[in-house]
N, C-alpha and C positions, 0 to 999 in steps of 0.2 A: 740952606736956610737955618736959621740958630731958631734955639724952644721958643724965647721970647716972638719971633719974626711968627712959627706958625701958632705960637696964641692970640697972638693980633687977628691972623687967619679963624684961628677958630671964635673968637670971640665974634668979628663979626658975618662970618655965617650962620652961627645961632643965633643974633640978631634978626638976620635977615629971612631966614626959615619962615616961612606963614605957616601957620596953626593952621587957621581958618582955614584953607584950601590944599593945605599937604603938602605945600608946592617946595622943590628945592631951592634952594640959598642960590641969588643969582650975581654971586661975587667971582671977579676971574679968580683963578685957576691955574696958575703956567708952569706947573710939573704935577708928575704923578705926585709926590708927596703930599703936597696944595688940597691937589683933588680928592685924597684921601683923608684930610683934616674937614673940607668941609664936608665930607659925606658923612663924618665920626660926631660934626656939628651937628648935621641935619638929623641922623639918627638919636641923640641925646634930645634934642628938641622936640622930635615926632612921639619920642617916649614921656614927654611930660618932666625928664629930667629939668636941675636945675642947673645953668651954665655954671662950668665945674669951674673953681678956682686957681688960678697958678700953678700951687701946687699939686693940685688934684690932676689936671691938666700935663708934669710934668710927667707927676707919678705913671699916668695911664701912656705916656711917649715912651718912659724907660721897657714898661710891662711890654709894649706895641715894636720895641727895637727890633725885633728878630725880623716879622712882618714886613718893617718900613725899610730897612734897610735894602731888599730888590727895590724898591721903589726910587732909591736916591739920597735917602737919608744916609748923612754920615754922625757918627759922635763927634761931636766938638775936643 
């Protein structure tokens, strides 16, 4: 998946995140990466954060490389 495909990802599982009930973002998921994006959503959202922008977004992908990488993630 390229940065843009999982900010799409992240963008709309902060979306989808409920306040009100704490409940997880109930957007598929179809690798570990995915799944790791919305849970990085869900956390930012349950914190009161603001959905981070682009670049804010990419910044926190490059910081997260080491991590994502077991996960599936490749550098472009």
């Amino acid at each position: 998946m390229t940065t843009t495909e999982l900010y799409s990802v992240y963008c709309q599982a902060y979306a989808d995140y409920d306040r009100s009930f704490g409940s997880a973002p109930r957007i598929a998921a179809p690798n570990k990466v995915s799944r790791a994006i919305v849970e990085f959503a869900a956390e930012d959202a349950a914190n009161g954060l603001a959905r981070r922008s682009r670049d804010q977004f990419e910044r926190a992908i490059q910081t997260g490389l080491e991590a994502l990488g077991p996960l599936g993630l490749r550098a472009a």
